[in-house]
TILUM-81957 format. One record per residue: residue in one letter; x, y, z of N, C-alpha, C in turn. Coordinates in steps of 0.02 Angstrom, whole numbers, plus 50000, padded with zeros to 5 digits. Example, Ala and Ser with C-alpha at 12.3 -4.5 7.8 and 13.67 -1.06 7.14 Angstrom:
% residues 2
A506604971650390506154977550390506604983550390
S506424988850354506844994750357506455000250394
END
This chain:
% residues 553
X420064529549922420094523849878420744523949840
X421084517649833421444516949813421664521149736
X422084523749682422084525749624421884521649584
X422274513849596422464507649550421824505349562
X421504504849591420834501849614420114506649579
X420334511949541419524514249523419404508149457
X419634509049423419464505249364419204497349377
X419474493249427418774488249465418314489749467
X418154494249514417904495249560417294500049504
X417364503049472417074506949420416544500449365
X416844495249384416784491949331415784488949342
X415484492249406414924489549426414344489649379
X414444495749351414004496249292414034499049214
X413814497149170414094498049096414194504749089
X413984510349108414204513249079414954516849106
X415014513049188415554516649213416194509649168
X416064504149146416494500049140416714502549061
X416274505949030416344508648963417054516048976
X417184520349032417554524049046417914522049047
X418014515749096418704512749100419154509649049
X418554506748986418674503848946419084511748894
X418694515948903419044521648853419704521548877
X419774522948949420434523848985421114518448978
X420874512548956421484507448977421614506148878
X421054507248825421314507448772421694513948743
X421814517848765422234522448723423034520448733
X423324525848682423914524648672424414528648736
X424994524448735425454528348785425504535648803
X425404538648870425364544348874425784548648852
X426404545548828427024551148801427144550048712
X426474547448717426234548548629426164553548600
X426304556848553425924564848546425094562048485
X424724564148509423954563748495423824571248455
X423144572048457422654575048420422324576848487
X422154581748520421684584548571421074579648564
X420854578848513420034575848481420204568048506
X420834564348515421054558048549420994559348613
X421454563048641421504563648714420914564448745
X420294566148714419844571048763419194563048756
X419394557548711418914553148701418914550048772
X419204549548812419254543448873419024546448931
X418674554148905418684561748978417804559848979
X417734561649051416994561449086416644565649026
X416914572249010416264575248936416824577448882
X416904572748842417414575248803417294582448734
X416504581648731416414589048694416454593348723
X416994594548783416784600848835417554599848813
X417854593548849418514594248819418924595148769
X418584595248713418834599148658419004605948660
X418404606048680418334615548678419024617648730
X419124615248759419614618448823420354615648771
X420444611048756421124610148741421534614948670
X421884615048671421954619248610421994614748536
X421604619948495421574616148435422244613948383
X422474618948391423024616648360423584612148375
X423834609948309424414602548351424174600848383
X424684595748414424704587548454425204591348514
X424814585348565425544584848602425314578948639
X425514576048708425394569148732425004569648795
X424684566848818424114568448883424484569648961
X425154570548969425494573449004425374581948993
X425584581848922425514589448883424974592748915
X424294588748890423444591048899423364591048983
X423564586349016423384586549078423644592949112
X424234594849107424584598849138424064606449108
X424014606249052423634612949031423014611249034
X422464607649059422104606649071421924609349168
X422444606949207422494609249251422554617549266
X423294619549223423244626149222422724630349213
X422434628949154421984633449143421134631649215
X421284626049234420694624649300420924630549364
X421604632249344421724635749407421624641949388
X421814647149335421404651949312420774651449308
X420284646749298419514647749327419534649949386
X419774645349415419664645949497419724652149513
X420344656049498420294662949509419904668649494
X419554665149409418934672049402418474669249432
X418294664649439417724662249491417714666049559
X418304664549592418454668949634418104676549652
X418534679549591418424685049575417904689049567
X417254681349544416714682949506416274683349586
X416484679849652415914678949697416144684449748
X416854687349751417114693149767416604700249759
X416594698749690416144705749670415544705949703
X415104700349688414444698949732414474700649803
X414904699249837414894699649888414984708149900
X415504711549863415694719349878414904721549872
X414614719549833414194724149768413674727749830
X413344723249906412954726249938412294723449929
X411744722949972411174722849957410884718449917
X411274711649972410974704949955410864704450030
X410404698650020409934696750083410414690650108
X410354691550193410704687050215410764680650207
X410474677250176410444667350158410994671350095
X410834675050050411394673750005412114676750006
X412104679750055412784683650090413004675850110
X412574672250176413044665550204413364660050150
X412654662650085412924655450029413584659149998
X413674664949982414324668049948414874664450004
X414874668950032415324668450093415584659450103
X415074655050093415294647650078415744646050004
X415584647649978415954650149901416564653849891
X416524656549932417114660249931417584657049983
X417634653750033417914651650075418294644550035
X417864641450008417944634949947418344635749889
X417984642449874418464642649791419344644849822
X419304647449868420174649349904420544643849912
X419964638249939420384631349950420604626949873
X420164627849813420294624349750420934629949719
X420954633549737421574639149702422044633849744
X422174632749811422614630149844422714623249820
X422294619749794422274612249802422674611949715
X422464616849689422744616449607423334617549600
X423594621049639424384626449646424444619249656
X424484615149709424644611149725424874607449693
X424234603149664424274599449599424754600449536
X424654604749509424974609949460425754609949481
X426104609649537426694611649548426934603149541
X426624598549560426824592549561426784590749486
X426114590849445426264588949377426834590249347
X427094596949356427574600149320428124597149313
X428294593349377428834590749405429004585349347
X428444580649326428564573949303428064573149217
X428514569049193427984567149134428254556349143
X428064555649202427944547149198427414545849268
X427304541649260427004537249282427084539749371
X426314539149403426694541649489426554535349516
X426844535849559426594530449631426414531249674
X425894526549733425714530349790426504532749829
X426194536749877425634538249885425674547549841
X425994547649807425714554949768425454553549703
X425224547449684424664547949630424074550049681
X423984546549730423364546249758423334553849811
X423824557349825423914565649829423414569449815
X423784569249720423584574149689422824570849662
X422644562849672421854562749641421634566949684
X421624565349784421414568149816421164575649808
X421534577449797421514586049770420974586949722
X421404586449656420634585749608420064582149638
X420004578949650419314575049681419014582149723
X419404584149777419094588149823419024594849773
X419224597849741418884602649682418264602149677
X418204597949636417454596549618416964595449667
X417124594149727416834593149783416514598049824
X417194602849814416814611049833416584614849785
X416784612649736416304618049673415624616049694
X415444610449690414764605849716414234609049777
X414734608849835414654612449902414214619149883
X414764624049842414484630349825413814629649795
X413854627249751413284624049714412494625349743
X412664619149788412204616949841412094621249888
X412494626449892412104629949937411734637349919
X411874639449868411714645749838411044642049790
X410794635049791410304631449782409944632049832
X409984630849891409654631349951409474636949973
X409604641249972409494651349987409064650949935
X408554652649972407844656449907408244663349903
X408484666649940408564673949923409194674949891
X409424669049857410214667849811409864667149734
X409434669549730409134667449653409374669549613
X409474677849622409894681449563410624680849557
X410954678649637411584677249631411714670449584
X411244665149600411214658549578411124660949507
X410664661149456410744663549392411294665649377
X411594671449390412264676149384412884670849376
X412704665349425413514661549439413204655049403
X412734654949360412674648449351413094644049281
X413104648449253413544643549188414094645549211
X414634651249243415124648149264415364643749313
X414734641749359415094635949408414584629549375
X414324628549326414324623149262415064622949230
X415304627549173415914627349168416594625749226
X416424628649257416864628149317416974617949332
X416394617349346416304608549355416594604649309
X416484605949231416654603249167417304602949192
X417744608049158418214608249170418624606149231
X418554604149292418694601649351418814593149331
X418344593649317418094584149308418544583249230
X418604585449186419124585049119419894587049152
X419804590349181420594589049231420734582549257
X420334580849305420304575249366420294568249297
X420124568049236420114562149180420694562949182
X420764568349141421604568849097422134564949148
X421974568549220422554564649263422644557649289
X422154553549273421884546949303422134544449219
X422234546049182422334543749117422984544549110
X423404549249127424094549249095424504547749173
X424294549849230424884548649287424694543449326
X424144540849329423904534549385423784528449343
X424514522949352424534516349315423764513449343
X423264510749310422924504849296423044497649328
X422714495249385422564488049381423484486849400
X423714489849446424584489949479424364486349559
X424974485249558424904482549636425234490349690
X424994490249733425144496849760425754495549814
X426344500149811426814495749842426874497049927
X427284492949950427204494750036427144498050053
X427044500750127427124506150153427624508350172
X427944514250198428584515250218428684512050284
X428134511850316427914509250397427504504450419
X427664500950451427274493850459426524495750479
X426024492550455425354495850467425214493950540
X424744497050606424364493750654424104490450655
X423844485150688423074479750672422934477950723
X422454473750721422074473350773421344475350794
X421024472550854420594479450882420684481250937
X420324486150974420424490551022420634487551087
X421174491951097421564489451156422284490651137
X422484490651091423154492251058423394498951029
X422994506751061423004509151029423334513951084
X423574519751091424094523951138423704529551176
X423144529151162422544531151213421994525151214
X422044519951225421564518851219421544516751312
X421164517851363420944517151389421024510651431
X421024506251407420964498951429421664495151420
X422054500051411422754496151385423134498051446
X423244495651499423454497751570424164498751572
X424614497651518425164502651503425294510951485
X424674510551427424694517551401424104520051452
X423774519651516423544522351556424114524251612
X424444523451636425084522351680425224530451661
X425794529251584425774534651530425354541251525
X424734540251534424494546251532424474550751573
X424404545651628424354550351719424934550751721
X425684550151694426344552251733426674557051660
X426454557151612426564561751554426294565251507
X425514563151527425084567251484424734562351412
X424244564951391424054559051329424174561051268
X424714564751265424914566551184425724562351213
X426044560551268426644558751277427054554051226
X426424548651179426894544651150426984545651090
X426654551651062426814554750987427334559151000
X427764561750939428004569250924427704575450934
X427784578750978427644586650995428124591750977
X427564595650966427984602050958427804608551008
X427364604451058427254612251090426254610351111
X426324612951169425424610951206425264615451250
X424714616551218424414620351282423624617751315
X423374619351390422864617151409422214622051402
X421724618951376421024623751389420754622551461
X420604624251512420184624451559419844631751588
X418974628251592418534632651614418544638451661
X419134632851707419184636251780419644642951788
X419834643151709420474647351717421224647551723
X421434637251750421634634751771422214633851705
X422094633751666422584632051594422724639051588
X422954636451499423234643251461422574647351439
X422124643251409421444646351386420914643251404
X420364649051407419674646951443419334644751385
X419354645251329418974642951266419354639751214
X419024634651169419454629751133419684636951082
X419204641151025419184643450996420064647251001
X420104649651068420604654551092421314650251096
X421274646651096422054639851091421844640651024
X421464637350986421604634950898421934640750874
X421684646250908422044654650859422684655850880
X423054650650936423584651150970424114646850946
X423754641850901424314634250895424774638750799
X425304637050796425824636750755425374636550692
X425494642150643425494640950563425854635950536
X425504635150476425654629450427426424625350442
X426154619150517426564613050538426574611150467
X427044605850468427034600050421427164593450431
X427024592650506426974586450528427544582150554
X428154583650512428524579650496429104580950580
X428894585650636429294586950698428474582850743
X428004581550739427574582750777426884587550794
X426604584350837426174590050826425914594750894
X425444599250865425424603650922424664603850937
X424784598251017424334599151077423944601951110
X423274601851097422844604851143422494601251187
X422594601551259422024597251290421584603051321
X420994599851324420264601351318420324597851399
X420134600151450420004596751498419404596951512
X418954593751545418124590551561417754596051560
X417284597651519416804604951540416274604451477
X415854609551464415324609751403415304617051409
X415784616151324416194621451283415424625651249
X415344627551255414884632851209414814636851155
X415394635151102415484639151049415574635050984
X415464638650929415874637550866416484637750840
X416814632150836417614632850831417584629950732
X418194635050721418434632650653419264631650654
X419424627950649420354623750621420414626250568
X420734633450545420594632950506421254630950451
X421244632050393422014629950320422264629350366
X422594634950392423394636850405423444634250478
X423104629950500423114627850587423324618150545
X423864616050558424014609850515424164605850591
X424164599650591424484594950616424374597950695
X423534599250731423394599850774423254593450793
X423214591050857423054586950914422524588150971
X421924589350968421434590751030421334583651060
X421424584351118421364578351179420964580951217
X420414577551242419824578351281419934576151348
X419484575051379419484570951450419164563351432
X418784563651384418284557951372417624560651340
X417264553651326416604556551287416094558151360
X415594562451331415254567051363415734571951430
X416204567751425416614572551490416714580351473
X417084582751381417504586051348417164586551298
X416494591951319415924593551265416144599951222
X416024598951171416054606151122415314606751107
X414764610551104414054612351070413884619451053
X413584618451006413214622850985412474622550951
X411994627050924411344626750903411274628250834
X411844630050786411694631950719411384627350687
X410854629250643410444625150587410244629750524
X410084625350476409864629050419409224631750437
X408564630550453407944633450461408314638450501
X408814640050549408914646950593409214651550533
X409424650750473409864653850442410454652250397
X410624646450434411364644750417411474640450365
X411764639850323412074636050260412204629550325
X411964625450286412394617350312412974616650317
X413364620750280414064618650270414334623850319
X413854632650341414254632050388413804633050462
X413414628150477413054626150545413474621650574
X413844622350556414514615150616414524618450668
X414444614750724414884617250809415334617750779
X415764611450758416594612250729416754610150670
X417134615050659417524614250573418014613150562
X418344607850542419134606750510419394607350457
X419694610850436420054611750387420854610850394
X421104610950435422004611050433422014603450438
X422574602250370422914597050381423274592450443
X422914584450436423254581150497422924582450569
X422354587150550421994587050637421974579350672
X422024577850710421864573250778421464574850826
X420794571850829420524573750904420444567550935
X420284568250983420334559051042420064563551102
X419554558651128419314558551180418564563251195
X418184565151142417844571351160417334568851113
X416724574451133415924575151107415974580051072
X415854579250993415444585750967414714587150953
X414394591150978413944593950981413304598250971
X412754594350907412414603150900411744599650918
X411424604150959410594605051017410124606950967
X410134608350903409554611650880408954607050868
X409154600650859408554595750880408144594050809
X407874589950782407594588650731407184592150682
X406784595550735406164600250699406624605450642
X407304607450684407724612950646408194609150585
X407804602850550408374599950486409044598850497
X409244604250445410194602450433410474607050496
X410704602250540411244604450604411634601250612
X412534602950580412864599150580413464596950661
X413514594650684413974593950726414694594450717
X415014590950684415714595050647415624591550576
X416034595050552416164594950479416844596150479
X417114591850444417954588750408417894588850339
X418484596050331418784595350267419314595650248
X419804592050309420444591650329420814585050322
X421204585950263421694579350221422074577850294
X422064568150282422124564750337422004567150400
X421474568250423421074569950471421064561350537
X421004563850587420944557050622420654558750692
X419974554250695419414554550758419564549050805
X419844548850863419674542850880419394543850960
X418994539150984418654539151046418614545551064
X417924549050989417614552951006416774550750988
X416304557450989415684554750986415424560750955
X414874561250905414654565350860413854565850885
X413694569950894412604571150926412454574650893
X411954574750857411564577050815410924574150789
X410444579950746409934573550717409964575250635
X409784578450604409974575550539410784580650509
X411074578050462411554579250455412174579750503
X412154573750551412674575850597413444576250584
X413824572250552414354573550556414444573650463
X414664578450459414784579850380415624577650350
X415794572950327416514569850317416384574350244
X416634580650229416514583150173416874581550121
X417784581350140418154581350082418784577950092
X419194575950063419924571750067419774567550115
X420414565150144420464559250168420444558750261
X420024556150281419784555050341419744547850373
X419954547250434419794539050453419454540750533
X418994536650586418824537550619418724529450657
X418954530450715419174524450750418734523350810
X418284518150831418074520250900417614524450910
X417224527950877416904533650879416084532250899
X415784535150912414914535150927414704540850878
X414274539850828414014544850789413044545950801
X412734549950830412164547650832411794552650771
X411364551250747410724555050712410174550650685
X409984553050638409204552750590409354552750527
X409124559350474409274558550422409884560750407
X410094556050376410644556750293411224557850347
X411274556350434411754558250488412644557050475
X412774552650438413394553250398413424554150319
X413694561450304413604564250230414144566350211
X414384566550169414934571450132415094567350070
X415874569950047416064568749994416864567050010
X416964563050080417804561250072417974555050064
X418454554550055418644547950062418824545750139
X418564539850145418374540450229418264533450251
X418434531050308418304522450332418104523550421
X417494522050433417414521150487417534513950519
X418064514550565418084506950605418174506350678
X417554498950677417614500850761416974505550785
X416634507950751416184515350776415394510550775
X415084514850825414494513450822413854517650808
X413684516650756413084522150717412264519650777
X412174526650801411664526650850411034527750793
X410534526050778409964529250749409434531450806
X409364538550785408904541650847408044542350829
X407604544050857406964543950862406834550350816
X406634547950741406704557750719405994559250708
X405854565850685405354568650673404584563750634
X404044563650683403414560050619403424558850552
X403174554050536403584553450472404134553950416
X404664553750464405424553550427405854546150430
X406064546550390406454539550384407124540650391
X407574535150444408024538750458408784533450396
X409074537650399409624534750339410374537250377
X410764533150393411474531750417411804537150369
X411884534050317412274537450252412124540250187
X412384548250183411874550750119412704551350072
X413124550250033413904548949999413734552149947
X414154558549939414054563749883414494562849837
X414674556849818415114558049738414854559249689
X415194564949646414844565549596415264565249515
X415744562149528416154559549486416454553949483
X416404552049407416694542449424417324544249446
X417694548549426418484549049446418744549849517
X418474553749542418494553249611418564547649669
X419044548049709419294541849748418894542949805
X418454543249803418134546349867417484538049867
X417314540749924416494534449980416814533650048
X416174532050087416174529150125416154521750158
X416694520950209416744512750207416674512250291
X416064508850293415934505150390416364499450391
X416754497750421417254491850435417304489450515
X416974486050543416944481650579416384487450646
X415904489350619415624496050645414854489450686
X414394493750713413814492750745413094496750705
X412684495350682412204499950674411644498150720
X411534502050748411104501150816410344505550838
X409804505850859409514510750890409654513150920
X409634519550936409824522551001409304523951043
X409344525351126408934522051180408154524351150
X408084533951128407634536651121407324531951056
X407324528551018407094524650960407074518750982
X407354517251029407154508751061406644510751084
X406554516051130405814513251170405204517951146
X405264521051110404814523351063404094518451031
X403604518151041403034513550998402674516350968
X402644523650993401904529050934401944528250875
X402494526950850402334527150758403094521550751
X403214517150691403454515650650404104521650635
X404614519650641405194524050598405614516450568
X405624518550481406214514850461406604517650430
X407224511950445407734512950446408324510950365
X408724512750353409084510750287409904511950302
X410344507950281411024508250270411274515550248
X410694517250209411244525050147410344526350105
X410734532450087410344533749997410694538149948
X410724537249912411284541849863411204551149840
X411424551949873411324559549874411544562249817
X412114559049772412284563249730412494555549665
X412644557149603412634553049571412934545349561
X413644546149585413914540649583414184541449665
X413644541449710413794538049768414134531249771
X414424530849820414734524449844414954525849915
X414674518149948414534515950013414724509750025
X415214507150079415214498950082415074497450136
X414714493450187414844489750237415044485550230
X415584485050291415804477450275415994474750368
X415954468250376416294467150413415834469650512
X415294470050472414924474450536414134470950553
X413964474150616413434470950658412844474450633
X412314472750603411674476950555411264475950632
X410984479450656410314478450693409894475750661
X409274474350694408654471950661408224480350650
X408614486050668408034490750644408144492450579
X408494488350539408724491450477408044489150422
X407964488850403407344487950344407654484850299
X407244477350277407564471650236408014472950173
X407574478950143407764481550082408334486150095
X408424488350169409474490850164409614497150148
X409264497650067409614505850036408844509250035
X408984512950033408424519850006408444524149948
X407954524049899407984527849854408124534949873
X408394538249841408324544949843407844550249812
X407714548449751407094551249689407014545749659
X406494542449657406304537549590406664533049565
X407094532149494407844531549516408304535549488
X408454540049514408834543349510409524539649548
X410174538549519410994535549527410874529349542
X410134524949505409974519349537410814515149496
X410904516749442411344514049403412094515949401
X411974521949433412784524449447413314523649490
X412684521749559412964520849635413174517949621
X413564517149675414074508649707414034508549783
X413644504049790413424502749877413304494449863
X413844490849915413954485949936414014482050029
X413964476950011413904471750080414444467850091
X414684465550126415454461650161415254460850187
X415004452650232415324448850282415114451450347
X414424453850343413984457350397413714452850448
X413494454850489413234450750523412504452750571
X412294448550617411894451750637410924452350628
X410354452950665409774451950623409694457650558
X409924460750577409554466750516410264464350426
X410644460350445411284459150392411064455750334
X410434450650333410224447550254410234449850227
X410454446750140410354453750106409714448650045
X409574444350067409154440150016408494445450000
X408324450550058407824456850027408134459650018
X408624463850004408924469649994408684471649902
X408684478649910408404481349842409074478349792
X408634477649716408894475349663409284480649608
X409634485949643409834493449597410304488249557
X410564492049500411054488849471411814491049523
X411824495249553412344498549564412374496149635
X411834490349650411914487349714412504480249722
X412934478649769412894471949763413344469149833
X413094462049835413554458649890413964455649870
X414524457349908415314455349891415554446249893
X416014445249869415854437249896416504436349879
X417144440349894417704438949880418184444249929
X418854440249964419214447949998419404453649933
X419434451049883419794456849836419424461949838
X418774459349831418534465149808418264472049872
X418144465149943418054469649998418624473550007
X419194468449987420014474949974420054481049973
X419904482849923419704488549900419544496149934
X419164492549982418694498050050419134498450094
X419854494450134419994496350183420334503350181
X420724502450247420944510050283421644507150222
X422004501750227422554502450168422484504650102
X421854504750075421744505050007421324512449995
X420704510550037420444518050030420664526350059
X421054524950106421244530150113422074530550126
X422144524650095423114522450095423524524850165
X423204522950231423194524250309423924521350307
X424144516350283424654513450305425484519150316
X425334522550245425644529150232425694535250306
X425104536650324425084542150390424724540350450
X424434538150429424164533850512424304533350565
X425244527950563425494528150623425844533350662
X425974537850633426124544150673425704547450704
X425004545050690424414548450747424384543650822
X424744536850817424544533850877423854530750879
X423434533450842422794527750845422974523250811
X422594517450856422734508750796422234510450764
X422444506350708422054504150629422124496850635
X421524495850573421734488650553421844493050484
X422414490250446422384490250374422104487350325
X421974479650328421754476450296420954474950302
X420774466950290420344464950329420104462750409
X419764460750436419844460650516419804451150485
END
């Protein structure tokens, strides 16, 4: 989501329009203030007191920057603090896997802060995209994995004493994250701005214009006489095949092979995956940047695996596949997890890899299948199938073009497209369907023993936000659209909206009455959701070779 765009977009319900309202009345950020000023316009400002220093003034450049600092010294005793747990011995395995998730997370917020932190330093004015919307990214994804950890040392019954032990510091830990992520939306990201061009003319269109795409009988020519990474920048490829026939027999064994921390800016480095059903758990991980996996096609260029939570495994890490390095690309391939409904959370891959890009691939799973966890993600073309809550996370993310399969799930379960974990108004993060399909899939078409319904989303975490827009609703969707989650619990916080749908299941004359519900009835405001705005595609996009639309279709 755009930077310039939260404060609209925030504006859905009073009490988020009351933030904004704190945010756009204060005084110039290179004012010098009173801490007890600065901290009035912050998500908990009695937390923010306490953190800023009492004495003297200085201006919310001042506070932000030491507000940050000192987020990145948490991060490190936090660190420190799940380090020990882990040495100490003689914890039971659910809370060894939940540490071990925690610890893998809190390494990435040390990284994402350095980050941050090195850029604040730089400036005391005003940023522009795309590094206002950078460094929200970052903070946003903080809080996102503090959350993660959270949630999963929640989930381990045998994390109880760890969970107690870590609990007011990853409470503190959150405070402070989210009084960072204010301070910076307050003093470096102008308000209600027009966001300026791109450096690069955006793509548009739909499919058929894209440099794999299949049906474009130029860039087919292309592939058979140079390969299907030929019309991007390379830096270097190697082949996986089964037969022996490549460089490596397993994907896992190329990812540990491709170049440390690329930066994009020569190209990237190639892996093709040629036709077979891969059998393992692969992780991308930080330091694997600006990879390229090319498949043969969907179902051709299978990756699977069986991890689930009832077997053991933390959700976060039951993925067949995991991304984490910056700028991954995959095209052409199936990811994969078999554990089947009865076994819950089985994720198929999970992305927590800034500008990440899927295109004419396909995701199988039944609940939790593809987890879009963190930063900025777009997915083009894609087939996603599951049940419950089957697209979840916390990134900022636009599916277009893709078609959401709903599968036949377990007796009495209701199946839900989208479960959108924001849990901060500040955060640029939701999910946006843009010109997508929601469909049954075959096993739920011909199904008659029981009733399964169906819903758009339900809000998993407080200030979810979800848009369709621009897309084909089936008739298996259920009139009412959204799904509660508890009672109402974020009935007032969400933000889940309708655009210009179509289709039997698209009325929204039943759709539930949340406050935090609504149908759009203007481009501005569907604005907002595209691949230009929400995940500012226009910026990196075209160097992946998949088409986008930027705008509206």
């Amino acid at each position: 989501m755009a930077s310039f765009h939260i404060a609209t977009l925030l504006s859905a319900t009073l009490l988020l329009s009351l933030l904004v309202l704190a945010r756009s009345d204060v005084t110039p950020p290179t004012t010098p203030v009173p801490p007890s000023t600065a901290c009035n316009g912050t998500t908990d400002p009695t937390f923010c007191r306490s953190v800023l220093p009492s004495n003297g003034t200085g201006n919310l450049y001042t506070y932000g920057r030491f507000s940050v600092a000192k987020s990145l010294a948490n991060a490190n005793k936090f660190l420190g603090l799940v380090n020990r747990y882990l040495s100490g011995g003689r914890l039971a395995a659910g809370a060894v896997a939940a540490l071990q998730d925690c610890q893998l997370l809190s390494g990435l917020n040390i990284d994402f802060l350095s980050a941050a932190g090195a850029t604040l330093n730089k400036t005391s004015s005003t940023l522009l995209d795309p590094q206002a919307e950078d460094v929200q990214t970052l903070l946003s994804a903080i809080l996102t994995n503090q959350q993660t950890c959270a949630d999963g040392l929640q989930a381990a019954a045998s994390a109880w004493s760890v969970r107690n032990g870590l609990a007011v510091p990853m409470s503190n830990s959150t405070k402070l994250y989210s009084v960072s992520l204010s301070l910076f939306t307050r003093a470096w990201v102008p308000p209600r701005t027009k966001k300026p061009k791109a450096t690069k003319p955006p793509r548009s269109g739909g499919r058929g214009r894209g440099l794999f795409d299949a049906t474009d009988d130029e860039m087919v020519r292309r592939m058979a006489l140079e390969g299907a990474a030929a019309a991007v920048n390379t830096v270097g490829s190697v082949t996986v095949d089964q037969s022996g026939a490549g460089n490596f027999t397993t994907v896992a064994d190329a990812v540990a092979a491709a170049p440390t921390n690329l930066d994009g800016t020569k190209g990237y480095f190639v892996i093709h995956v040629t036709a077979g059903v891969y059998v393992e758990n692969v992780v991308v991980p930080k330091n694997k940047k600006y990879v390229m996996m090319v498949g043969d096609g969907i179902g051709q260029t299978v990756i699977t695996g069986n991890r689930s939570v009832v077997d053991g495994w933390t959700t976060f890490n039951s993925a067949t596949f995991a991304v984490l390095g910056q700028g991954f690309v995959a095209v052409n391939m199936t990811f994969r997890n078999t554990a089947g409904p009865a076994k819950h959370q089985a994720v198929a891959l999970r992305c927590g890899a800034d500008l990440s890009t899927f295109y004419q691939c396909s995701f199988e799973a039944y609940q939790d299948t593809l987890y879009t966890h963190s930063l900025r993600q777009f997915y083009r073309a894609c087939d996603v199938y599951g049940t419950v809550d089957y697209v979840f996370g916390n990134a900022a993310v636009v599916f277009q073009d893709c078609t959401l399969y709903n599968r036949l799930p377990m007796a009495g379960q209701s199946n839900t497209v989208t479960a959108q974990g924001r849990t901060d108004p500040n955060q640029n993060t939701g999910t946006t369907l843009q010109g997508c399909a929601v469909v049954a899939a075959p096993d739920l078409a011909a199904n008659t023993a029981f009733a399964t319904t169906n819903y758009l989303g339900r809000p998993w975490k407080l200030y979810s936000r979800t848009v369709v827009m621009q897309s084909v609703v089936g008739a298996l969707i259920d009139p009412a659209g959204w799904m509660p989650w508890d009672g109402d619990y974020a009935l007032s916080t969400l933000y889940y909206a309708e655009y210009n749908n179509s289709g039997p299941g698209a009325d929204t004359s039943r759709r539930v009455s949340w406050p935090g519900y609504h149908v759009l009835n203007n481009t501005a405001d569907a604005g907002n959701f595209t691949v230009g705005n929400m995940v500012l595609g226009d910026f990196w996009l075209p160097q992946t070779g998949v088409p986008f639309t930027s705008g509206l279709n």
